[in-house]
Structure formats: structure tokens, C-alpha cells
Z-matrix of the N, CA and C atoms (Angstrom, degrees):
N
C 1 1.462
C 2 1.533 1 108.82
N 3 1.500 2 116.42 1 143.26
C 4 1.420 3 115.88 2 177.84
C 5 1.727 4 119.16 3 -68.66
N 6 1.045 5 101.37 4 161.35
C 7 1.854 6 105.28 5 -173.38
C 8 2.313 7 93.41 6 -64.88
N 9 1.155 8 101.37 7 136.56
C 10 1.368 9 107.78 8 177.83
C 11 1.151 10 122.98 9 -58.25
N 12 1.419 11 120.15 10 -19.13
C 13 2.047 12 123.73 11 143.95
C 14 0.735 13 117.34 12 -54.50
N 15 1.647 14 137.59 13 -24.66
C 16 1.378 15 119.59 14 -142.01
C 17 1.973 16 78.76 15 -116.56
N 18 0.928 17 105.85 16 -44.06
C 19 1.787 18 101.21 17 176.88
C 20 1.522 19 107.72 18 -49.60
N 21 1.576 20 110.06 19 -54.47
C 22 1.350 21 92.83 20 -175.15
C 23 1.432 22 111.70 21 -75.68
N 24 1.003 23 148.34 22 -51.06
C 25 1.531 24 127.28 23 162.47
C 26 1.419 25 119.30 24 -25.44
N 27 0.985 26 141.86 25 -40.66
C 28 0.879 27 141.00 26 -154.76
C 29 1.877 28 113.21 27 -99.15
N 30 1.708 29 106.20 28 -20.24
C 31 1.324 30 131.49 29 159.21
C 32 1.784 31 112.50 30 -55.71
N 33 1.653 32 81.65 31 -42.06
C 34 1.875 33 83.32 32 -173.81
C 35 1.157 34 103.68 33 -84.58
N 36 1.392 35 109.02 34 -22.74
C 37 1.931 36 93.94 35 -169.82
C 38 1.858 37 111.19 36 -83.84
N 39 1.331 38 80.45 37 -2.32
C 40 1.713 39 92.97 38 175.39
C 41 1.097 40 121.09 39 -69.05
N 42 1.043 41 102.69 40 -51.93
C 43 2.206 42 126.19 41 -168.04
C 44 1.847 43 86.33 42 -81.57
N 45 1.470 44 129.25 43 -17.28
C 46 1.256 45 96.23 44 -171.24
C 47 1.975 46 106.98 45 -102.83
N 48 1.512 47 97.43 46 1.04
C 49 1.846 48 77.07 47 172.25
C 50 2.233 49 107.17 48 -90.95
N 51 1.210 50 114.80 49 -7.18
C 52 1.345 51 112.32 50 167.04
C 53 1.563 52 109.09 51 -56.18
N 54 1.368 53 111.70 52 -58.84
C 55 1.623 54 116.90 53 162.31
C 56 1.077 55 115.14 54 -25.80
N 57 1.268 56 125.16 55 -69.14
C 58 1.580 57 144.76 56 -156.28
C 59 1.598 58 91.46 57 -55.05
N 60 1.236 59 107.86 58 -49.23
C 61 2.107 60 107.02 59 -150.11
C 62 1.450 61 69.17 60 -75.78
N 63 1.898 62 143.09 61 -83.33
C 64 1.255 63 140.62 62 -141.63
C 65 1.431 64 103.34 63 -32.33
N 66 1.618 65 106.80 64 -51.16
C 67 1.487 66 112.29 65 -152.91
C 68 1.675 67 108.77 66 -64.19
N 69 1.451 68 105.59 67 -53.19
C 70 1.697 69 122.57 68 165.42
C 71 1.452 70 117.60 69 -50.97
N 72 1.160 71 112.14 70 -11.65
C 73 1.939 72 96.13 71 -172.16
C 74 2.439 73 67.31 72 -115.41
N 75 0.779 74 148.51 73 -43.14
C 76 1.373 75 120.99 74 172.48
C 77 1.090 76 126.77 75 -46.17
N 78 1.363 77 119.03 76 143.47
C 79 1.841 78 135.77 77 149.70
C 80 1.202 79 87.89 78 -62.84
N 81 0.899 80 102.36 79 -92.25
C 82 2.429 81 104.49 80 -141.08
C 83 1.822 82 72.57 81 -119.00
N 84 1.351 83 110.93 82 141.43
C 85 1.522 84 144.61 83 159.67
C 86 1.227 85 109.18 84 -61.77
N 87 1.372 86 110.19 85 -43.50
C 88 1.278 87 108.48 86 -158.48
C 89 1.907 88 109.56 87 -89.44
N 90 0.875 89 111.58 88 13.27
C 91 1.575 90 126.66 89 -175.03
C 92 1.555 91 112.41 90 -130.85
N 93 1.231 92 134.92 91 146.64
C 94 1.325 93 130.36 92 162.41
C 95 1.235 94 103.49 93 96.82
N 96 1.717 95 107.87 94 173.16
C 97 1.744 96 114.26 95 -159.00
C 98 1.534 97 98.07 96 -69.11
N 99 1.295 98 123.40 97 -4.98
C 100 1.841 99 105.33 98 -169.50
C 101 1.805 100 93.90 99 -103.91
N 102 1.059 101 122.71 100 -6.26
C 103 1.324 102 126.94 101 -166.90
C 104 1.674 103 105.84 102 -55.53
N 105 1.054 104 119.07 103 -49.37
C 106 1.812 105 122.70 104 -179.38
C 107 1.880 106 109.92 105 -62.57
N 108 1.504 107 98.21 106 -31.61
C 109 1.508 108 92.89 107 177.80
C 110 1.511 109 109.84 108 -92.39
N 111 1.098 110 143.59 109 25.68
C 112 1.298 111 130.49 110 -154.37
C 113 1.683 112 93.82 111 -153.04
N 114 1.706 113 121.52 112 138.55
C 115 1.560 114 128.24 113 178.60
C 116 1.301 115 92.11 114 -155.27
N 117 1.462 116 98.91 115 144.94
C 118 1.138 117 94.56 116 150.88
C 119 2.033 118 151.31 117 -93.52
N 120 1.279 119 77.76 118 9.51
C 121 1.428 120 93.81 119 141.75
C 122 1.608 121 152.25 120 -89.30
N 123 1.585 122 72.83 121 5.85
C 124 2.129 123 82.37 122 166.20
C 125 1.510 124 95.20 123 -89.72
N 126 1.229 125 127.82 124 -45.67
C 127 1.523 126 154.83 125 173.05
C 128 2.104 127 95.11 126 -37.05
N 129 1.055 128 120.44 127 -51.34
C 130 1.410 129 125.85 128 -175.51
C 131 1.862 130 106.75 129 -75.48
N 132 1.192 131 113.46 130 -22.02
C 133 1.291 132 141.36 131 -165.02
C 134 1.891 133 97.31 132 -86.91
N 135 0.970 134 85.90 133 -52.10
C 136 1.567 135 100.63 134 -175.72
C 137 1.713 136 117.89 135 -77.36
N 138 1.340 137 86.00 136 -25.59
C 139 1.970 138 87.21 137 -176.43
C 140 1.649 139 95.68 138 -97.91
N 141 1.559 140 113.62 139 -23.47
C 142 1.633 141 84.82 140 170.68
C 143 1.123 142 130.49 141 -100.51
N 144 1.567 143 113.90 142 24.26
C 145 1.242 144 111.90 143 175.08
C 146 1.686 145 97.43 144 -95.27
N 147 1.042 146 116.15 145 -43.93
C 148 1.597 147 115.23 146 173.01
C 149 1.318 148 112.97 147 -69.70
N 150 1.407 149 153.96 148 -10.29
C 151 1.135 150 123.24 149 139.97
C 152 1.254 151 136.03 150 -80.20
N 153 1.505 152 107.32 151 0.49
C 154 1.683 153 114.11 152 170.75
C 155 1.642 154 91.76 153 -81.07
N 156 1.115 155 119.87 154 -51.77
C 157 1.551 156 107.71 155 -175.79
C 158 1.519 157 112.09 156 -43.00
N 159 1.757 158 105.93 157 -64.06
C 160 1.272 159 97.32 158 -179.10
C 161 1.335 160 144.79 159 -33.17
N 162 1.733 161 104.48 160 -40.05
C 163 1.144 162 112.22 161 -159.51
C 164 1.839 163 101.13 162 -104.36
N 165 1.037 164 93.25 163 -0.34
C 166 1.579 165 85.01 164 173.12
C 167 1.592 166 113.46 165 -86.70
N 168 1.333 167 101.42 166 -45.95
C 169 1.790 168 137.78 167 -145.29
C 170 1.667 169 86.89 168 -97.43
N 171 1.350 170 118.36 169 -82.56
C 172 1.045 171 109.08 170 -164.18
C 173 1.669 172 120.93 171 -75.30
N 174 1.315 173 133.08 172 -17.35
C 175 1.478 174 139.82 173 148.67
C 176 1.152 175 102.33 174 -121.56
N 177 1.341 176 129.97 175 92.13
C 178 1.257 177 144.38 176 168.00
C 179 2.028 178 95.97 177 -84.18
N 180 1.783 179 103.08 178 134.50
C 181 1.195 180 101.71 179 139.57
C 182 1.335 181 149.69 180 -39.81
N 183 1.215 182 129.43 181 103.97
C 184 1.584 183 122.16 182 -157.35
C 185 1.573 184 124.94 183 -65.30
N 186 1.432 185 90.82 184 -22.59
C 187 1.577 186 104.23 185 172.30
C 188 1.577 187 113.62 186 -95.05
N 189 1.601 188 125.96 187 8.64
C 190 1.171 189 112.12 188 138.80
C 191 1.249 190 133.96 189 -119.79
N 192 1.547 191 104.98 190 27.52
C 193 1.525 192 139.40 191 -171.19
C 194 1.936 193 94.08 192 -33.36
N 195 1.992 194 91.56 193 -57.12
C 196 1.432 195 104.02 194 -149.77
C 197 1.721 196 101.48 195 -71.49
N 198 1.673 197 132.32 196 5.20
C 199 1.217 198 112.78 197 174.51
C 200 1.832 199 100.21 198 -106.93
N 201 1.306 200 124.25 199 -11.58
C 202 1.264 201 109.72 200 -176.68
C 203 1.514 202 118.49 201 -59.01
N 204 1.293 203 87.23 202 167.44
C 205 1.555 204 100.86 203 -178.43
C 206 2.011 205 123.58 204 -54.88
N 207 1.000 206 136.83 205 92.81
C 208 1.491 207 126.21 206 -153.39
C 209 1.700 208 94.06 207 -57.66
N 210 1.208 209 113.90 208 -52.99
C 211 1.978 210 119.76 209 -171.12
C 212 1.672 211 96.50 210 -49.83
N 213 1.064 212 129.39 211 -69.20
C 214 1.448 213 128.37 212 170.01
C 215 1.844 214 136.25 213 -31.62
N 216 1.121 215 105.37 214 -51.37
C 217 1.449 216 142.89 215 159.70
C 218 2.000 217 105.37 216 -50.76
N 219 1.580 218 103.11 217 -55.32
C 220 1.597 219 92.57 218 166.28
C 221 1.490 220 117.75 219 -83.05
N 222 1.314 221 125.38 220 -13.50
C 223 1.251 222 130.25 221 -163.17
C 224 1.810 223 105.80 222 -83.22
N 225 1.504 224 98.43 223 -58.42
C 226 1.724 225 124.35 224 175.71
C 227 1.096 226 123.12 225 -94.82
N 228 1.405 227 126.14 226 -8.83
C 229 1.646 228 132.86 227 -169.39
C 230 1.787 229 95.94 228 -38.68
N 231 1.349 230 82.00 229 166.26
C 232 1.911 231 105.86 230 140.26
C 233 1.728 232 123.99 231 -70.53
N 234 1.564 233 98.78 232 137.15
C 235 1.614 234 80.97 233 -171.35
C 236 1.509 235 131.09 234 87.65
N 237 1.579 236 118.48 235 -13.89
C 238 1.073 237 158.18 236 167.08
C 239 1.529 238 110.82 237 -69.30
N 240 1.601 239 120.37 238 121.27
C 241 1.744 240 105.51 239 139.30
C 242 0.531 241 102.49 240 -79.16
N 243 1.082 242 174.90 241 -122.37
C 244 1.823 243 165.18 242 -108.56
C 245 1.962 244 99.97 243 -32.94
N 246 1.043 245 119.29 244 -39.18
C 247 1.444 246 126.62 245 170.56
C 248 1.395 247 134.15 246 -74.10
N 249 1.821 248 99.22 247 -42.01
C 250 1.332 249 117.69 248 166.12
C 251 1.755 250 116.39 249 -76.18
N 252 1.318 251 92.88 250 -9.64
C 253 2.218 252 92.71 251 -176.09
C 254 2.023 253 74.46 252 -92.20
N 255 1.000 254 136.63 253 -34.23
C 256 1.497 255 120.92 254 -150.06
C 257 1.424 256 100.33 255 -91.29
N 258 1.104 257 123.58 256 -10.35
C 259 1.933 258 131.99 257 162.08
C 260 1.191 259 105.42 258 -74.43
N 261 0.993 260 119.37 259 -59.84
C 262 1.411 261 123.42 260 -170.83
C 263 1.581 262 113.62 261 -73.25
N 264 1.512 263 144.43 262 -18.43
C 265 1.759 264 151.71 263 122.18
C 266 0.977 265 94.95 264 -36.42
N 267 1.066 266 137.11 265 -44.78
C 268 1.660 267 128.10 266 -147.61
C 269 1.878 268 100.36 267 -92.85
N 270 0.940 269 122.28 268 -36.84
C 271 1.916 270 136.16 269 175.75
C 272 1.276 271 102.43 270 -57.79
N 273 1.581 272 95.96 271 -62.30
C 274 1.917 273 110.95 272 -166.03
C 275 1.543 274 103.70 273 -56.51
N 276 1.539 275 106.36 274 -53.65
C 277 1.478 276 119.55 275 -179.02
C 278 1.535 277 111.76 276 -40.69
N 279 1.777 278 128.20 277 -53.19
C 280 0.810 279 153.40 278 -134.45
C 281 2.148 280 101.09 279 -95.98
N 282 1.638 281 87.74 280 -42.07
C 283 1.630 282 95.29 281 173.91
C 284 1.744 283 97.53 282 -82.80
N 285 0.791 284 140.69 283 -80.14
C 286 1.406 285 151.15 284 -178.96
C 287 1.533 286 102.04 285 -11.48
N 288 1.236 287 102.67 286 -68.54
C 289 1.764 288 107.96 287 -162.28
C 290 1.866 289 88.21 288 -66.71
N 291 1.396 290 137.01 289 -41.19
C 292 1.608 291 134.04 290 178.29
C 293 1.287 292 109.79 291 -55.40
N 294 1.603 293 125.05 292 -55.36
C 295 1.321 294 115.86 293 -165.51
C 296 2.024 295 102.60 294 -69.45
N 297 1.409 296 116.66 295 -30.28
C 298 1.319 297 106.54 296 -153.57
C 299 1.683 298 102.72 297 -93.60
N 300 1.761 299 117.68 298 -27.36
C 301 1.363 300 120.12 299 177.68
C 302 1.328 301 116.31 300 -100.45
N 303 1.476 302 134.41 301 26.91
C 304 0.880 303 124.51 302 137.44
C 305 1.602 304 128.68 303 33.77
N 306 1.009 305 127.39 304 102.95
C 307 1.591 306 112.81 305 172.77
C 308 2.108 307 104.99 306 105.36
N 309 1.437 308 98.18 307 -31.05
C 310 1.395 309 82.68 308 -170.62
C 311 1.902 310 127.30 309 -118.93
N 312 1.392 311 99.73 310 114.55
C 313 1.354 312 125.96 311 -123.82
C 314 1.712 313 93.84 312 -82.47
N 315 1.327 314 117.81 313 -2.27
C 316 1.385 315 103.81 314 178.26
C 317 1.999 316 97.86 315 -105.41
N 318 1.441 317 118.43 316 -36.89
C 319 1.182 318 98.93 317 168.30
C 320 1.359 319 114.55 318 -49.76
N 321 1.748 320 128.96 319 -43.09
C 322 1.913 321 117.64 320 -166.83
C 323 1.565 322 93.49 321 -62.22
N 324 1.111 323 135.98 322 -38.78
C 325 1.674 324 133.04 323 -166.61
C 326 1.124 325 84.67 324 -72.42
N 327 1.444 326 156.81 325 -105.16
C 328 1.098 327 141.56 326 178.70
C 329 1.469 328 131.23 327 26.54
N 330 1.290 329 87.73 328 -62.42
C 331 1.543 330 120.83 329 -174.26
C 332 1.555 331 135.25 330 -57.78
N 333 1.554 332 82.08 331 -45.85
C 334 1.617 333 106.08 332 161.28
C 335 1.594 334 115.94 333 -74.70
């Protein structure tokens, strides 16, 4: 069985490419039958869990190398596909949630 971080990460990164296709086959979010299921604050939800990953996992401080998570570290490291698929969610995520929310200025910071 996987380490219980790595499931739940991997729970969220689940639920967030369904988003991705809803958001991409939408015009405006905020209109139409997906409009009640869709915020952009699940979208803010989603980018900060991947830049805490990133920045821990994938440029981790070296001098707190020795308390991170080891299951995580092989999963998300640097040097990692497991790291390189989570850059590349993390871009798509980052254009997707910009082109479709429009207007809301803590998801684009996010984003970057």
C-alpha cells in the first residue's frame, strides 16, 4: 500500500484533471450546466497544494532535505517522473484555471 501522503496527493491530483477537461471544453464557468459545480476556489485549492509540493519536493531546501518525507521525495523528487508529470499539471492547471477565471486575481498569482 502507498505511504498515506502519497494517496492523498494523489486523490487531489485526481479530482483535479476532471476539472481541467470541464474547465477546457467551457466558455465562461460561470454559466452553463457545469457552472454550480465548478469555483474558482477549488482551482486556488488546487494550485496550492502543487506549489507546496513543488517547492518542498521538487526544490527542497538541502538543509532540511534530512526531515522530508522519504515516500514523497521518491514519488515528487527532482529528477523524478513523478515530479516532471507534477510540473507539467501544475502549467496546464495554471493556464486553464487563467484563460477560464478571468478576473480573479489571487488564482493568476497562484498561477505564476
Amino acid at each position: 500500500a502507498p505511504h498515506p501522503a502519497i494517496g492523498l496527493v494523489e486523490a487531489a491530483l485526481g479530482e483535479l484533471q476532471p476539472q481541467l477537461q470541464v474547465l477546457a471544453a467551457a466558455g465562461d464557468p460561470r454559466v452553463g450546466p457545469f457552472a454550480p459545480l465548478l469555483s474558482p476556489l477549488v482551482g486556488e485549492g488546487f494550485l496550492e497544494l502543487g506549489a507546496a509540493l513543488a517547492r518542498v519536493y521538487l526544490m527542497p531546501d538541502e538543509s532540511a532535505a534530512a526531515v522530508l518525507c522519504p515516500p514523497l521525495l521518491a514519488a515528487w523528487g527532482r529528477d523524478t517522473a513523478g515530479g516532471a508529470a507534477l510540473l507539467q499539471t501544475l502549467a496546464e492547471a495554471a493556464a486553464v484555471y487563467a484563460l477560464r477565471w478571468r478576473g480573479e486575481e489571487r488564482l493568476a498569482l497562484l498561477g505564476c
